[in-house]
N, C-alpha and C positions, 0 to 999 in steps of 0.2 A: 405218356408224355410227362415229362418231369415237370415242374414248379416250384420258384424261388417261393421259401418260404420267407413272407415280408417282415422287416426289419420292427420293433415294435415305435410304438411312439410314446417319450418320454416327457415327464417334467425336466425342465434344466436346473440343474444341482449349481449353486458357486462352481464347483468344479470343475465345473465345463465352458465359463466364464473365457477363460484364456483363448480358449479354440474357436467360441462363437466371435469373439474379439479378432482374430485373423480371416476366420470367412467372411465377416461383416466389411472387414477392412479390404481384403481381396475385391468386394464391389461397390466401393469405395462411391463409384461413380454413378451407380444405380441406388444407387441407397444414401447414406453419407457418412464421412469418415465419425469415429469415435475413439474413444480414447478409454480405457481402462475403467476411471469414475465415475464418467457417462452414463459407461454401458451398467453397472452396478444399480445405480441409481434406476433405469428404465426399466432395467428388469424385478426393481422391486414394486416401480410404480403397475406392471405389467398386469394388466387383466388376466391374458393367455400368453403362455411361452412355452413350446415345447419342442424336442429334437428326435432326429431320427436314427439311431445308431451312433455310432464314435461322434462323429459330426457329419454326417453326410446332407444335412437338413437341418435346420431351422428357422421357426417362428415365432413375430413378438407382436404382443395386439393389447389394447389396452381399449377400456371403455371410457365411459362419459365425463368421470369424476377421477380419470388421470392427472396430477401435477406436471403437465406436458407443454411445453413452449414451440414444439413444432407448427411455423405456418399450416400446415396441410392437416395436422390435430384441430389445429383452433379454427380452422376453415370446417370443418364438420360439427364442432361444440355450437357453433354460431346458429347451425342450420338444423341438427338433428338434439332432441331434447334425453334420446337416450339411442345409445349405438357402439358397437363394437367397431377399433377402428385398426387395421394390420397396418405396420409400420413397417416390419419388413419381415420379408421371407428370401429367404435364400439358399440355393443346391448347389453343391458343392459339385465344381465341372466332372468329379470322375463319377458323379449320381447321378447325371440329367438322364432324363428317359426312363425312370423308374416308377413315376407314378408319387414320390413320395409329395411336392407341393402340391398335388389332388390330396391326398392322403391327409398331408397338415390342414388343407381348409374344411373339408370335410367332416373331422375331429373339430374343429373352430364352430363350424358351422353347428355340431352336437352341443357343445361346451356353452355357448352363446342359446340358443333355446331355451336349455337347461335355466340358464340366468335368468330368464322371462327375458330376453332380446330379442328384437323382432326384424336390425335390419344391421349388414354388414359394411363398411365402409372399405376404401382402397384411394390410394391414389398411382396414378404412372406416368412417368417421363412421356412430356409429350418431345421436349426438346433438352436433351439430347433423347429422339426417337427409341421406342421400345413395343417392336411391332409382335414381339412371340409372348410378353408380357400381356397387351392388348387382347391377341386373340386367347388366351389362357382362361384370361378374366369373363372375358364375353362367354365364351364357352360354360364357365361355370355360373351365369345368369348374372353376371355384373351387369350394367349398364350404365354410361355416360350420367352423370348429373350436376356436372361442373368443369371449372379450368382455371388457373392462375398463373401467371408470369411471380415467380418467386425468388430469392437470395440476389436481389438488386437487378433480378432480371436477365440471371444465370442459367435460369433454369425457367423451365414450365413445364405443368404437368395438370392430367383430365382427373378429372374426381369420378369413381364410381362407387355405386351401390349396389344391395342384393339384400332384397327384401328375404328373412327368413319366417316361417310360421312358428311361434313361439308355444 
């Protein structure tokens, strides 16, 4: 039986800046849109960032002492005194099924230990609805431990966590 040998998992270079900037923007609506100097900026403030081949993946996760204005950041800083918190992850539609967002949290999950971290943050559309999202997270030991109505009540979304052993 043959086997894909798996794609590695990278730091992201400037370089790749452009391309995380169109896949970011492609899920505009599950994530939110950015803009060029945004995205520069977050990924300098970024705890974790890493990609999965050309772009077939990536993720951006930042911890406690991020310069981060995001509702759904500062909803975690208020509650947790130290914590890794993913901002976004996204697969690129001709990678889904491959394993690689197990793969990024997984490596997140090392990298955060490592840190002396003990406990992982998320949050997910509760409206507009994101039920493969939902069960992804639970699967990998997230659990419920919040919710907010956000951007004037555009949007809401559940907060979870996942206690890691440091």
């Amino acid at each position: 039986m043959m086997t894909k040998e798996l794609l590695p998992i990278e730091r992201v270079s400037p370089a790749y800046e452009p391309a995380i900037l169109a896949l970011n923007n492609e899920h505009a609506a599950e994530l939110s849109w950015l803009e060029p100097e945004r995205l520069s900026f977050l990924l300098c403030e970024a705890f974790y960032t890493r990609r999965i081949g050309a772009l077939e993946a990536f993720i951006l996760c930042f911890d406690q002492d991020a310069t981060y204005d995001s509702p759904n950041f500062l909803w975690f800083r208020e509650r947790y005194p130290r914590f890794v918190y993913v901002d976004r992850v996204v697969v690129a539609a001709a990678a889904r099924g491959r394993g690689h967002a197990r793969r990024l949290y997984e490596d997140l999950f090392e990298q955060a230990r490592g840190a002396g971290h003990t406990i992982v943050n998320c949050e997910v559309n509760a409206n507009p609805p994101n039920p493969a999202s939902d069960a992804f997270h639970a699967a990998l030991g997230f659990a419920e431990v919040g919710d907010a109505v956000i951007h004037g009540g555009k949007k809401s979304v559940r907060y979870w966590a996942k206690p890691i052993a440091a």
